[in-house]
C-alpha positions in Angstrom: -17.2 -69.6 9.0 -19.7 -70.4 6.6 -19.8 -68.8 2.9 -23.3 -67.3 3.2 -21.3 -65.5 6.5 -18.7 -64.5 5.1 -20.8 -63.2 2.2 -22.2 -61.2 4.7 -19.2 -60.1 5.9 -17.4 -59.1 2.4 -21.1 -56.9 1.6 -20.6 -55.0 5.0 -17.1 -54.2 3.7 -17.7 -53.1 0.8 -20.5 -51.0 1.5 -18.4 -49.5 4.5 -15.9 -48.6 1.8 -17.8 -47.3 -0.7 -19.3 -44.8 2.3 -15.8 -43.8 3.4 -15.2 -43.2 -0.5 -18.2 -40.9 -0.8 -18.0 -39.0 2.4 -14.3 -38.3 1.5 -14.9 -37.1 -2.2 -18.1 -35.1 -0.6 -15.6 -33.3 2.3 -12.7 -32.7 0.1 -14.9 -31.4 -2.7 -17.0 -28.9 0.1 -12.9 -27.7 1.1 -11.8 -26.7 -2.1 -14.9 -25.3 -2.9 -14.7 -23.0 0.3 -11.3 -22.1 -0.4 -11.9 -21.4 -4.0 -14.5 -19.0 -3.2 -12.6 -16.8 -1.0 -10.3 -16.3 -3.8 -10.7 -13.2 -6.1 -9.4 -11.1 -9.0 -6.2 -9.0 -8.0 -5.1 -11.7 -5.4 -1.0 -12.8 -5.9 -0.9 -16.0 -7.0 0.7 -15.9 -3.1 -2.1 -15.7 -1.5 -3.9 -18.3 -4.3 -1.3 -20.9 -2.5 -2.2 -20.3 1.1 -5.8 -20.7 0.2 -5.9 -23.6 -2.2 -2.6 -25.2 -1.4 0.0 -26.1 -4.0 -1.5 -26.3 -7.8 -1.3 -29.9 -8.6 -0.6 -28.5 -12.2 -0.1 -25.5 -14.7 -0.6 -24.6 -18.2 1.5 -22.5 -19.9 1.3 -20.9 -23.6 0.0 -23.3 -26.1 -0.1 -26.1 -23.4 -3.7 -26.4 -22.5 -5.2 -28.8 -20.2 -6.7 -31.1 -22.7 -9.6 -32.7 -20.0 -11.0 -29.3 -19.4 -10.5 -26.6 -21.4 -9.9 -26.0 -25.2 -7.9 -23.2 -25.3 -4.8 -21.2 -23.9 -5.7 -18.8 -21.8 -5.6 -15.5 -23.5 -3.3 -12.4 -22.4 -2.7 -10.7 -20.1 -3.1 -14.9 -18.9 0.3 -16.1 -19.0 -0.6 -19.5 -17.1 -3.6 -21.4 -15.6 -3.2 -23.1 -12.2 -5.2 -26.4 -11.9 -6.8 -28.1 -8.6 -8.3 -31.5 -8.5 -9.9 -33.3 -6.2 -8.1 -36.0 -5.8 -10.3 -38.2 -4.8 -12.7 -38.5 -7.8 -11.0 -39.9 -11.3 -9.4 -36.9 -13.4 -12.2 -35.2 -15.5 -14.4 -34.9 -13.2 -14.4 -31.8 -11.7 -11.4 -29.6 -11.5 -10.7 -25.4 -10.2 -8.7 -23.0 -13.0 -7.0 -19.6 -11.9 -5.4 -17.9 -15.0 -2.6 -15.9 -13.8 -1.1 -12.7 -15.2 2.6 -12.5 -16.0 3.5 -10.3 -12.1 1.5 -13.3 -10.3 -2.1 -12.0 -9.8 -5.4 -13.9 -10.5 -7.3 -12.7 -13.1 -10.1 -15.0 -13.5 -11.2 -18.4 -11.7 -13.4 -21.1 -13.0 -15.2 -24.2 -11.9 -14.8 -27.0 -14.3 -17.4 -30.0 -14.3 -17.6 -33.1 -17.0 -20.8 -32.8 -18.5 
């Protein structure tokens, strides 16, 4: 095989990559964001699960989640459940729910890096 072939070859790779890579960040991205709006204000944090799947983390108290937000959550929050998509790099884009102390939503946000 010749270089300028398999030159050819590694560019048709790569852009097939970088497609998959996009169409996957585009499709999980559309998924959470159906399943985050079907979530609302009294739901138990339950239901949240079945929706959205397992929180991939929480903040409690004092603990914030430095890459999106600045502050605790402020009673009756007790805790904020975070969602990423996992595709993208981490400050990207992320889903809050803050969650009262008997489990129910309270509020839901959309986070986006500016």
């Amino acid at each position: 095989m010749t270089a300028r072939g398999l030159l050819g070859r590694l560019a048709l790779v790569s852009c097939a990559v970088a497609v998959l890579y996009l169409g996957g960040c585009a499709f999980n991205h559309s998924r959470i964001e159906a399943a985050f709006a079907k979530v609302s204000p009294s739901m138990t944090e339950r239901e949240l699960v079945v929706l959205m799947g397992t929180p991939h983390e929480f903040d409690y108290g004092q603990k914030v989640n430095s890459l999106y937000a600045s502050s605790p959550c402020k009673s009756p929050c007790v805790r904020r459940a975070w969602y990423y998509n996992r595709l993208q790099p981490r400050g990207f884009e992320a889903w809050s729910f803050e969650l009262a102390d008997d489990g129910h939503v309270l509020a839901t946000s959309h986070w986006l890096s500016p």
